[in-house]
VOGU-3710 file (C-alpha; in Angstrom, 3 decimals, decimal comma):
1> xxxxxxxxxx> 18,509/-7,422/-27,341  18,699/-5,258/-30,611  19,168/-1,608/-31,015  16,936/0,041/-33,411  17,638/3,392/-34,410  15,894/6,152/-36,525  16,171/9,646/-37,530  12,598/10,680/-36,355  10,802/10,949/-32,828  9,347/8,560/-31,036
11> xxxxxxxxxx> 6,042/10,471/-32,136  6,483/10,629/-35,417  3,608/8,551/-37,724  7,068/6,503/-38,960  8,035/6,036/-35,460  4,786/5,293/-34,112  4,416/2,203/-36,757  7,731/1,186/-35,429  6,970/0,917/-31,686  3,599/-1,296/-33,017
21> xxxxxxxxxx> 6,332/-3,696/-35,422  8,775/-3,832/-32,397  5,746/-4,937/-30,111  4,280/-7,616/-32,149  7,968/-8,700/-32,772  8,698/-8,934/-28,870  5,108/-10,645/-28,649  5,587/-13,415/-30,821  8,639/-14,267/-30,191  7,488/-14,714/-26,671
31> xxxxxxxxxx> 10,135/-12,604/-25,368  13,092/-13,718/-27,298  13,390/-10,777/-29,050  13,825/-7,570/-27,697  14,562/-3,975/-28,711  16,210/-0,929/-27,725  15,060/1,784/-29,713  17,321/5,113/-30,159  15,177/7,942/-32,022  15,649/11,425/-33,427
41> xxxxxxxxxx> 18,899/10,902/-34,810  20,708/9,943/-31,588  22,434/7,078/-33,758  21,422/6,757/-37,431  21,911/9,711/-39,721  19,285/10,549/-42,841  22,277/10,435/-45,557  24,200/7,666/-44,373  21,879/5,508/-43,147  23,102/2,363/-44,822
51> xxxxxxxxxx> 26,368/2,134/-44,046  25,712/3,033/-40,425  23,068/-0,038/-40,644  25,989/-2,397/-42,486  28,597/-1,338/-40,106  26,765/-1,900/-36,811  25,732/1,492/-35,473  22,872/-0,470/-34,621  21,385/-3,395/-35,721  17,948/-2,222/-37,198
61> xxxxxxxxxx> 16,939/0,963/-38,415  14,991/3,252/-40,656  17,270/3,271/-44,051  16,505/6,062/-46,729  18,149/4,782/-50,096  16,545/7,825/-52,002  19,190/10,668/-49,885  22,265/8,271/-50,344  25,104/9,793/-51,089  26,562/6,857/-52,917
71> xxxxxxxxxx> 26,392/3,376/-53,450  22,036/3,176/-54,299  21,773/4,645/-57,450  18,996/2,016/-58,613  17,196/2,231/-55,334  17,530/5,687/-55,655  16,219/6,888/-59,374  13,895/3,991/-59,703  11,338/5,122/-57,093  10,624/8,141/-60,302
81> xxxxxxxxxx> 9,594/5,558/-62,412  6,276/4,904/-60,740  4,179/7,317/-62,898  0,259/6,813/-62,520  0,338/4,372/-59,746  -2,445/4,506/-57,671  -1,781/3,750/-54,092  0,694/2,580/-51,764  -0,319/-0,984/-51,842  0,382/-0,728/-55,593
91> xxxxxxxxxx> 3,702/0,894/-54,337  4,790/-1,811/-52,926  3,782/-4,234/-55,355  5,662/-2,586/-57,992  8,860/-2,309/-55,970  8,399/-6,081/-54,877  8,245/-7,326/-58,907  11,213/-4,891/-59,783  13,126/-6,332/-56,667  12,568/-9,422/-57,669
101> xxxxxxxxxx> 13,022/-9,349/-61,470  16,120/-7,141/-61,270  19,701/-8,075/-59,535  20,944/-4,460/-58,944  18,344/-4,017/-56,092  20,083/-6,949/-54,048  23,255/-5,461/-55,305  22,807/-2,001/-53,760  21,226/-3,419/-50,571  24,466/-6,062/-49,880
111> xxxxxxxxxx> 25,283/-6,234/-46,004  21,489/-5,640/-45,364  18,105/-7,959/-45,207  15,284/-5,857/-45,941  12,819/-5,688/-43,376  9,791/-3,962/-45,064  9,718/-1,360/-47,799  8,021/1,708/-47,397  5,577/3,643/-49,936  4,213/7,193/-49,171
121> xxxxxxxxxx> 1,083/9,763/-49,873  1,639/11,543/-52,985  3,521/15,059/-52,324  1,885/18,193/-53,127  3,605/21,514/-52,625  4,174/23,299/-49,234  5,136/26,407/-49,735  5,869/29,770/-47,465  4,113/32,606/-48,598  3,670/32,302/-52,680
131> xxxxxxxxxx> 1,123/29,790/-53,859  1,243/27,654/-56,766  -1,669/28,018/-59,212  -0,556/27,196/-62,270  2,563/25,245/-63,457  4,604/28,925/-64,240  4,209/29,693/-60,454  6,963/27,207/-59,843  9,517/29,742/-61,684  11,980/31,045/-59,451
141> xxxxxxxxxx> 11,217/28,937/-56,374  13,976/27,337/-54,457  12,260/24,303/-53,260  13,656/20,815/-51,163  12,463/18,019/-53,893  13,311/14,246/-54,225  15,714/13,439/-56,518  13,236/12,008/-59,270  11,522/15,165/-59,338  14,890/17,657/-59,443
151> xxxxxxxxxx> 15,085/17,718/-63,252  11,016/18,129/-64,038  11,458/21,485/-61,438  14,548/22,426/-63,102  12,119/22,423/-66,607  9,604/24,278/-64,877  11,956/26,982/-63,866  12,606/26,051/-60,194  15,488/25,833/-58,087  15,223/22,262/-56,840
161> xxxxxxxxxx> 17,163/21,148/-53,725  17,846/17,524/-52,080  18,211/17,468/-48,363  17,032/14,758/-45,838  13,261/16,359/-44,617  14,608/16,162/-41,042  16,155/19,891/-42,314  13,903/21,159/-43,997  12,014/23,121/-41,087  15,078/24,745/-40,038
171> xxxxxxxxxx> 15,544/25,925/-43,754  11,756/26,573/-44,673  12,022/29,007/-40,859  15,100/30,523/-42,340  14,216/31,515/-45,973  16,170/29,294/-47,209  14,098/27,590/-48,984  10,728/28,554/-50,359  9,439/25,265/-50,309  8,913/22,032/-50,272
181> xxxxxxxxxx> 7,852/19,278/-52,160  6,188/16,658/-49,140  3,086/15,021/-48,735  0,177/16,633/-46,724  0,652/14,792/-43,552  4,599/16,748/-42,867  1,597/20,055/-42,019  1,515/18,194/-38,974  3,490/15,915/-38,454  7,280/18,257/-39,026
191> xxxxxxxxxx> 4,782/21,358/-38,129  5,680/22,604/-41,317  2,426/25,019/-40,691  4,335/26,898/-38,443  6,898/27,600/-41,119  4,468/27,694/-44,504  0,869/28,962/-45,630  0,107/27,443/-49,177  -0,386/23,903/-50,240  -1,345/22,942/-53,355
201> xxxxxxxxxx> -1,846/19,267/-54,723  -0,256/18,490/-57,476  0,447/14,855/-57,841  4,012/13,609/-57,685  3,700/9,697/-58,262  5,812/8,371/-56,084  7,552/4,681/-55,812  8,388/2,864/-53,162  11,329/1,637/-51,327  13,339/-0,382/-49,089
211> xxxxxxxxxx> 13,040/1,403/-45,796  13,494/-0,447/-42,357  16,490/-3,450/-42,504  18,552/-5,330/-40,038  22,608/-5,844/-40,766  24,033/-8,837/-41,777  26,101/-9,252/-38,866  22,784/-9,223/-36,883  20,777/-11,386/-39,127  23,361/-14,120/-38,459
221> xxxxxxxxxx> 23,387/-13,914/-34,428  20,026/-14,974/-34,610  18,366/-18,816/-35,099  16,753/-19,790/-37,967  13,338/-19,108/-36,233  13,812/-15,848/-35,102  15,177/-14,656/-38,512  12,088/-16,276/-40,137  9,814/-14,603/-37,464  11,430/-11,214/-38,476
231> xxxxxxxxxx> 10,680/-11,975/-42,505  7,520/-12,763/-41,659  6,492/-9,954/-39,946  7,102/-7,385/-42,752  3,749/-7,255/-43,623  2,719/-6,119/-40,065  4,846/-3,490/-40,635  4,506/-2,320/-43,804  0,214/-2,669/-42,791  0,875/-0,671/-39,818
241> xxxxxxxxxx> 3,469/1,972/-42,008  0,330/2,249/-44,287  -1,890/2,774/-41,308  0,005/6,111/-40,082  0,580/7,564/-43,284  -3,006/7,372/-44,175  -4,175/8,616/-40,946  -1,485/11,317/-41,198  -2,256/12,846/-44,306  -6,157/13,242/-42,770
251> xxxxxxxxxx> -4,940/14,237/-39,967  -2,437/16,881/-41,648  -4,921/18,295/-43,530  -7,440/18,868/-40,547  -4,850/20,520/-38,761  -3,730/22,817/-41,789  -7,220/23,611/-42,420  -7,604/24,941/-38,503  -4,021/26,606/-39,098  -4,541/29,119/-41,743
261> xxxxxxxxxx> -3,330/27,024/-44,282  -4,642/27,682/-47,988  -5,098/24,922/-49,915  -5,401/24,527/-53,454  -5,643/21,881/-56,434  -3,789/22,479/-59,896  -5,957/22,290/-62,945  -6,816/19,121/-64,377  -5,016/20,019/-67,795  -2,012/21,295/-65,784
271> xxxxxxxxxx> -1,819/18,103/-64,092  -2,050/16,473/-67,254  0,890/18,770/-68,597  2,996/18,104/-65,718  2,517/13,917/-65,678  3,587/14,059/-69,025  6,935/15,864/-68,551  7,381/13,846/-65,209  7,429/10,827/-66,641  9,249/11,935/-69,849
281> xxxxxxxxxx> 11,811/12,785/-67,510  12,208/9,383/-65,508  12,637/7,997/-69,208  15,613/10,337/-68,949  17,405/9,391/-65,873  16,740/5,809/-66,552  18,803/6,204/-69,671  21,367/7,840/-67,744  21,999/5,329/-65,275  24,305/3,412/-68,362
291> xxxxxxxxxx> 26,806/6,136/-67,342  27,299/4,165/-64,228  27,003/0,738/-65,718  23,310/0,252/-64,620  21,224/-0,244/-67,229  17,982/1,571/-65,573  15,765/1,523/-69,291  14,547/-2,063/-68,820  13,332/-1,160/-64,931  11,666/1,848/-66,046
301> xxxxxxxxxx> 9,767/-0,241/-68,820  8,941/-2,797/-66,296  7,626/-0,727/-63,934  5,614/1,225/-66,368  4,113/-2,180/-67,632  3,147/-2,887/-63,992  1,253/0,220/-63,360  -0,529/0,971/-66,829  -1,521/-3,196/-66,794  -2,288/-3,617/-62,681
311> xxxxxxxxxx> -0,337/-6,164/-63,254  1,776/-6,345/-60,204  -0,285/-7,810/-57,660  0,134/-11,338/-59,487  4,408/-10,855/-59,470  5,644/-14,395/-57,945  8,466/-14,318/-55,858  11,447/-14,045/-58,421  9,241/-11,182/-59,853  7,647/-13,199/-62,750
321> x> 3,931/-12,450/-63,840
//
């Protein structure tokens, strides 16, 4: 038996591709595997997810590298560097050559075997009552942002904030925040329409990363089979992780539009305006990374050699082209 814990419900689009992984698991391992799953935070944190996953809080569970507090710089920053990717297949892709080509991914992710990364819709903006029209709306606006896109708001005249999305209802409800930066499907799914009445799309690109794994000390309790029956079935659950978040973002937009909420798109030249300073900016933090003693630059080049070439579909294993 294996625990598996996450921050979300059982209902959630995450949790529901879960349940489906955990099934097929059980299935073909003709019982030998089994799992206990512990949801909405009853176990696993949003923050601290890794460490609770290296130090046995459970054995499997939904990680989020990009709200670490410490310890995933890489993991964190690089999933900014994805500017102009086109879907989360490509997502995925990218992250895979990166992982592959670069050491510091295995080095933040030590104690842990990666069990499938995660891509995403690309965020737009939720917010409560002010719309965003133009890029100068964003002046002024405390909004809940991923870290990659903190400094580009910052430039724009916003007051960015980072906080696991499993708050941000409770702080959109309360005022205090005036937004948030989330894909279409949280209308729905976090019933953010409840707590917000404009969204407009402005594309974030957004990378991908590692975001389900089992602890070492778990991976090594197991046979050989079972451990290569769990590698193997990463792509059923990155296919079905795909599945929901597709469906979701329909889905949240159906339900905004039958909830009163106004949607927008930002002009073509602003988008064009605001690409160019987001990825200006992940230049930026990839240079800063040699603070730490990660040298980031390289990654970001990679990664933008991916995307602008479609290149990363043909990455073999060690993350050569």
């Amino acid at each position: 038996m294996l625990t598996y814990a996450s921050p979300y419900p059982p209902g959630h689009p995450f949790s529901r591709a879960d349940r489906e992984w955990m099934a097929a698991m059980e299935r073909a391992s003709g019982g030998r595997i089994a799992f206990r799953p512990y949801w909405s935070g009853a176990l696993l944190s949003s923050d601290m997810s890794m460490e609770e996953i290296r130090h046995g809080v459970a054995d499997i569970g939904l990680i989020t590298p990009i709200y670490a507090k410490g310890g995933a710089h890489l993991l964190r920053v690089q999933s900014g560097f994805y500017g102009g990717v086109r879907d989360i297949a490509e997502q995925i892709a990218v992250y895979d050559c990166l992982a592959g080509r670069f050491p510091g991914f295995a080095k933040e992710l030590h104690g842990l075997h990666v069990l499938a990364v995660q891509g995403g819709n690309f965020p737009g903006v939720l917010t409560r009552t002010r719309p965003i029209r133009h890029l100068e709306d964003f002046k002024g606006l405390r909004l809940r942002a991923q870290s990659d896109a903190v400094d580009v708001l910052k430039e724009l005249g916003a007051d960015p904030v980072n906080m696991p999305m499993s708050e941000v209802y409770s702080a959109l409800a309360k005022g205090v925040i005036d937004g948030v930066i989330a894909p279409a499907d949280t209308i729905k799914s976090l019933h953010f329409s409840e707590v917000a009445k404009h969204f407009t799309s402005i594309r974030f690109s957004r990378g991908a990363y590692p975001a389900r794994a089992i602890s070492d000390k778990a991976w090594r309790r197991l046979p050989q089979d079972l451990r290569d029956l769990l590698s193997d079935g990463r792509r059923t659950w990155e296919a079905a992780l795909n599945r929901e978040l597709l469906q979701a973002e329909a889905d949240g937009i159906a339900f905004g539009r039958e909830n009163g909420i106004d949607f927008a798109s930002l002009p073509p030249e602003e988008q064009a305006r605001f690409d160019g300073l987001y990825n200006r900016d992940a230049a930026r933090q990839a240079e800063r990374l040699r603070s730490i003693g990660i040298d980031g630059v390289p990654v970001f080049e990679a990664a933008q050699h991916l995307i602008t070439t479609g290149s990363a579909g043909r990455c073999t294993r060690g993350g050569k082209l």
